[in-house]
N, C-alpha and C positions, 0 to 999 in steps of 0.2 A: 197676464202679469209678465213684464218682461225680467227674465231668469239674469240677461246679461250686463257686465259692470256698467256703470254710467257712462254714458258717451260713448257707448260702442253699438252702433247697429246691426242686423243682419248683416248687411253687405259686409262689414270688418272681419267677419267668420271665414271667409275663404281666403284673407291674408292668414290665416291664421297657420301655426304647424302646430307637432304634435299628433295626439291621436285624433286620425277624422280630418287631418286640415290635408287640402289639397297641393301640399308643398310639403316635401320629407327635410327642407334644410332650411334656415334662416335665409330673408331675402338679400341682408348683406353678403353673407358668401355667394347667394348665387350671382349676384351682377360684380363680381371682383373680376374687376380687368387685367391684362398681362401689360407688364411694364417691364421693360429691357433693364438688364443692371446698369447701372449709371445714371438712368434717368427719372429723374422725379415723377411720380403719377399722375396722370391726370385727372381731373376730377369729375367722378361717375356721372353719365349721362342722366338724365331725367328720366321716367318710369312712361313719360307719353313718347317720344319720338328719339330714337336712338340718335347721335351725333357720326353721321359717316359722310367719309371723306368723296369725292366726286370721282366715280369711276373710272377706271385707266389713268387715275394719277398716283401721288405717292405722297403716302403720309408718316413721317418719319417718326410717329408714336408707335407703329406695327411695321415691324420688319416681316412679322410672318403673315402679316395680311391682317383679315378682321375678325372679330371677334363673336359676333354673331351668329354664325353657323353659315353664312352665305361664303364661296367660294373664296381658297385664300384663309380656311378656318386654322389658325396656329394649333400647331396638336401637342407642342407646349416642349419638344426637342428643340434644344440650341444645337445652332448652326457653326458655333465659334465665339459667339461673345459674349458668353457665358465665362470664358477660360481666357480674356482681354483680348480675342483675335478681333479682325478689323472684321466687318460684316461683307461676302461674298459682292452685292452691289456696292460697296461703302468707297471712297476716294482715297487712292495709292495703297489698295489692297495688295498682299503679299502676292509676288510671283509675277505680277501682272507691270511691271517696270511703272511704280510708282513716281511721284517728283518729290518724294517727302527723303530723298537718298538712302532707297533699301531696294534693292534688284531680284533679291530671295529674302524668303521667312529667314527672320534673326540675322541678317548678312547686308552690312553696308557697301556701297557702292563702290568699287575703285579711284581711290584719289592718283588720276595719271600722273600730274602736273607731281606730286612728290614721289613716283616714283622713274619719273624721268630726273628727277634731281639727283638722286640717291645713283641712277644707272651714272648720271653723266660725272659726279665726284669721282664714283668708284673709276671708272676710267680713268680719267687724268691719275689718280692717285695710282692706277699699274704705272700706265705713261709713268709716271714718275720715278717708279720704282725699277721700272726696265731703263730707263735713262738712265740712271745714276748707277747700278749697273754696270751696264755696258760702259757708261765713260774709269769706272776703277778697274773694269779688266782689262781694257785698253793702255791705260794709262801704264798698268803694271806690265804690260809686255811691253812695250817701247823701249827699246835698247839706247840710254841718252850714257853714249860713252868718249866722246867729245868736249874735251875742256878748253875753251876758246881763252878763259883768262889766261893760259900761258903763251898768246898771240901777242907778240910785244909789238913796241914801235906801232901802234893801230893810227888809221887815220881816224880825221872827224869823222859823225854820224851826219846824216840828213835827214829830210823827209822820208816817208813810206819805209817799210822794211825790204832789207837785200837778203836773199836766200840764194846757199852754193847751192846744189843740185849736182851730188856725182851718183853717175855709175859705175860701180868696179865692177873687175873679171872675177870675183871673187865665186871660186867653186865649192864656199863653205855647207854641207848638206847636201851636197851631191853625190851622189851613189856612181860606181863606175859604169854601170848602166847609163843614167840619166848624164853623165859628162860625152858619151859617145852619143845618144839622141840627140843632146845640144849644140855637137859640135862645140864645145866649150876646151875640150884637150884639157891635161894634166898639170899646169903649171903650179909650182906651190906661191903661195900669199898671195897677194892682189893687188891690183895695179888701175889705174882711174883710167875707164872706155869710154868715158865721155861726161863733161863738165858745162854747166851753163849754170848762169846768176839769174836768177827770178826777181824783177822788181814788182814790189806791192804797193803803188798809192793809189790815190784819190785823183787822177787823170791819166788813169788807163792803166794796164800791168803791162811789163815789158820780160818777154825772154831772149837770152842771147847769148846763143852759146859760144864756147872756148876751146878752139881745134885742139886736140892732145899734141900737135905737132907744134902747139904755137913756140915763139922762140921767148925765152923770159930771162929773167936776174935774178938769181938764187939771194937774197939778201941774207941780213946777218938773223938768225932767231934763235929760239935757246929748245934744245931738245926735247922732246913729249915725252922719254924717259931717262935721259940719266942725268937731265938738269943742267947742262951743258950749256955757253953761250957760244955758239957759231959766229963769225966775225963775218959778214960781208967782203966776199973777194974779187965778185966781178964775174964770176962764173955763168955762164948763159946755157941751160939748156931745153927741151922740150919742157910743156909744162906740165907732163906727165909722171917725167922723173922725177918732182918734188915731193909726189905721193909717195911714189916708190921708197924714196930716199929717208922721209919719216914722218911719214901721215900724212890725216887731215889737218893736223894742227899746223905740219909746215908748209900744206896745200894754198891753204887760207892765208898764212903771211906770205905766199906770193903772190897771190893773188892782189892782196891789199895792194904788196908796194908795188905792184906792175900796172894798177888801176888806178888809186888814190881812193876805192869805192871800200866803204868799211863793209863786212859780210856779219849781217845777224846772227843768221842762224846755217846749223849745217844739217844736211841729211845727206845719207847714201844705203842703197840698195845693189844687191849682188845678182847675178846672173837666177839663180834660183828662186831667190823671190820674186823676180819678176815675172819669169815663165810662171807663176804660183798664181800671180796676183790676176794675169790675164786668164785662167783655166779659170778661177773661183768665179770670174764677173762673164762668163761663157762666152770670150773672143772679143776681139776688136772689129770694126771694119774700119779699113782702110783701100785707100785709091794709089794703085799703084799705076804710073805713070809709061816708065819705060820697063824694056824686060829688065830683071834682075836672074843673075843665077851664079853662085859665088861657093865654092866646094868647100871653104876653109868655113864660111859662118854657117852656109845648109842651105843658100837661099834659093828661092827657085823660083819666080813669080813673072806670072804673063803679064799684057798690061791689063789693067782693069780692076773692080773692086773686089775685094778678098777680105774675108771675114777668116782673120788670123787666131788661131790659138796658140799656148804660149810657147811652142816650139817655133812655129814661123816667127812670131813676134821679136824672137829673141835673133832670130838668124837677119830679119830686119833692120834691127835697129844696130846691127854688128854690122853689117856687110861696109866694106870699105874698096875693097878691088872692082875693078870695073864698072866704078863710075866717073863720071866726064868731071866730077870737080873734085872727085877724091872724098878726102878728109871734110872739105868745107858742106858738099853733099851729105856725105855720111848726118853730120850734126842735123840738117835740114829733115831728116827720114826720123832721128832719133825726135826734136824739137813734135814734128808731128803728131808722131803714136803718143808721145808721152799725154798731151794736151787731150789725143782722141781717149786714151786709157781714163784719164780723169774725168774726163764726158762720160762716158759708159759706166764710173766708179761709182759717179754720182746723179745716177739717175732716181725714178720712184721705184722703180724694177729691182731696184740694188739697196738701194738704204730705208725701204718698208718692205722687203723681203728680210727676212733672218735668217733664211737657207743660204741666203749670198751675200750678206749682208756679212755675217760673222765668217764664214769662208773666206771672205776677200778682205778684212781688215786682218784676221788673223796671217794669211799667208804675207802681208806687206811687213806685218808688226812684227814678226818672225827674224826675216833680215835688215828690217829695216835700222839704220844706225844714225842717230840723233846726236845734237850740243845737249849739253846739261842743261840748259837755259830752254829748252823748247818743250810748249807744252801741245797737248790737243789739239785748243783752239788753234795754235801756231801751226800745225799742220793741217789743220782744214783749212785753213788760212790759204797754204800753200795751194794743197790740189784745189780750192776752189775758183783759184787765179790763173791755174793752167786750163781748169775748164770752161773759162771766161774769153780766154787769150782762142780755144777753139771757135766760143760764138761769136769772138772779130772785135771783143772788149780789150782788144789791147794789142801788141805785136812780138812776133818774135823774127829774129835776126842772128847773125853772126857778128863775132867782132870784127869791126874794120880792119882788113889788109891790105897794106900797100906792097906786099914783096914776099919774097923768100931769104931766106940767107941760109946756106948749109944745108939745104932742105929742110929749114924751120922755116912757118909763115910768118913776116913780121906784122905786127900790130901798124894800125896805120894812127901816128900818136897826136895827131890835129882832131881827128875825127875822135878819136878812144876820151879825150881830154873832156870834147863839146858833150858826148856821150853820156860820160861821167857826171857834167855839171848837171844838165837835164836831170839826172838820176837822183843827184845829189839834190833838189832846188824839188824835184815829185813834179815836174812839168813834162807837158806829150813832149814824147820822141821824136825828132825830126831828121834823125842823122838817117843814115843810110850804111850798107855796106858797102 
């Protein structure tokens, strides 16, 4: 008699569990496979021939290997992704410079390109701010004390701009020290050491200077202070004494009516700023030709080049004794340095340094003495023409003389006229001394 339920044979008895069966657990728990979190299961192999993968390849249902017992048996520890990490063989795993843009665990790549952008604003925007800057503390020391509207009787204007250009003896800020270094002596006020017109256009810049000896015509003008109108007498003297006599303002009307050339703008610097200007920018060189050696200015120089600081520079561009043309020499040494000074001013050395940079504007802005009408740009304007006129963009000259009278040099008034119109008209220079 068979004891066992219908349709069960012996053989069914050792699937069996419970007491007596040869199996302590259900057969679906024992064939439950490991399935990675994320991925759906796959569906259990058959009970004849297990489904495995072809040795030494990779089957991406077992990250820990197989499940079988044979080599590669998962012992059922996560490695990582279990907790979302990438799997150690898995593609642009952390740390290992992925291409999914992450270079460490949690940490994105560097975006260079915005942070070159970010560096390159932020610069211009210093730039900007060091610019603007420097141009209103410049602007606030520039002494513009110079009222050319009470130049009366003016001539017409022309082409390009005219710029006076004086030096005075002026020993304002000089220490009784620094007057006997300079050979500068004690004289009270100031007095013009030397005068040249700066032309500015569009076919070439022109310097030319104006002997302090020259002989002129005091014309009629009206006082710089007690408003006075001077009448025209005829009076002829050096063109020095007009400074003397009462300013730049009545510098400039004689200049006009002795040239017929209307004068834009004015500036003048004094003995001390200059020595200043040349110490701040660390010397000039210059090529001196013949000996010089002169007790009254200080001068002392062999021939050859000399890299002057602002004591020589000052005794330089003074010296008037013992030389072979005088006065008209003298201008030729002063026209020089000035042109080399503005070269050196304005080099990369000097205006992308700020050690020299601000040194050498502040010692010019110091004495330097301006028209009310001149700005900045007007002055760069200016040394940028002088340091043009050195690279051969332009010329410098003396005025035409035809003579002396009284030991004044006369103007030579054929040539001063042709001169003039050129200047007037912004066309190359062709006159001559």
């Amino acid at each position: 008699m068979n004891d066992w339920p219908q349709g069960w044979s012996g053989d069914d008895r050792n699937r069996g569990y419970g007491r007596g069966a040869s199996s302590a657990q259900p057969e679906g728990a024992r064939t439950m496979r490991h399935v990675q979190r994320g991925q759906a299961p796959q569906a259990a192999p058959s009970y004849g021939v297990p489904s495995q993968p072809a040795y030494g390849g990779h089957d991406d249902r077992y990250e820990g290997g197989y499940d079988d017992g044979r080599a590669g048996y998962d012992s059922g520890y996560s490695d990582g992704q279990v907790y979302g990490g990438t799997s150690r063989g898995g593609r642009g795993g952390a740390g290992r410079g992925g291409d999914d843009g992450y270079y460490a665990a949690g940490r994105p790549a560097p975006d260079w390109k915005r942070r070159i952008k970010i560096g390159l604003i932020t610069l211009v925007a210093v730039m900007l701010v060091w610019s603007v800057a420097t141009y209103f503390w410049a602007d606030s020391k520039l002494k513009r004390e110079v009222d050319l509207s009470k130049v009366i009787e003016r001539p017409g204007g022309g082409e390009g701009t005219n710029y006076l250009i004086v030096g005075s003896d002026s020993r304002e800020g000089l220490s009784a020290e620094d007057k006997k270094r300079l050979h500068t002596g004690s004289a009270e006020g100031k007095r013009t050491d030397s005068m040249m017109i700066l032309h500015v256009g569009d076919n070439g810049n022109t310097m030319i200077s104006l002997p302090r000896d020259s002989d002129v015509e005091i014309p009629s003008f009206v006082g710089s202070e007690s408003g006075k109108t001077f009448p025209n007498t005829g009076r002829r003297v050096k063109l020095n004494a007009a400074y003397a006599e009462d300013g730049p303002e009545l510098l400039v009307r004689t200049v006009e009516h002795n040239t017929g050339l209307k004068i834009d703008h004015y500036a003048e610097i004094g003995f001390g700023g200059f020595a200043k200007i040349v110490d701040a920018v660390g010397g000039v060189e210059i090529k001196v030709d013949k000996p010089m050696k002169d007790k009254k200015s200080g001068a002392d120089f062999e021939p050859g080049t000399h890299e002057m600081n602002g004591e020589q520079a000052l005794a330089f561009v003074r010296q008037r004794y013992g030389l072979a043309g005088g006065d008209l020499d003298r201008t030729k040494n002063q026209q020089k340095f000035l042109a080399a000074l503005a070269n050196e001013a304005a080099t990369p050395t000097t205006v992308l340094n700020p050690f020299k940079l601000y040194p050498t504007m502040g010692a010019g802005l110091d004495t330097l003495i301006v028209d009310k009408d001149m700005s900045l740009f007007d002055l760069a304007e200016m040394f940028w023409a002088m340091k043009g006129i050195t690279g051969g963009d332009g010329k410098s000259m003396n005025m035409p003389i035809s003579g002396s009278r009284g030991g004044n040099l006369v103007w030579d008034k054929a040539k001063v006229q042709q001169l003039v119109q050129q200047l007037k008209n912004d066309e190359k220079v062709t006159v001559t001394e």
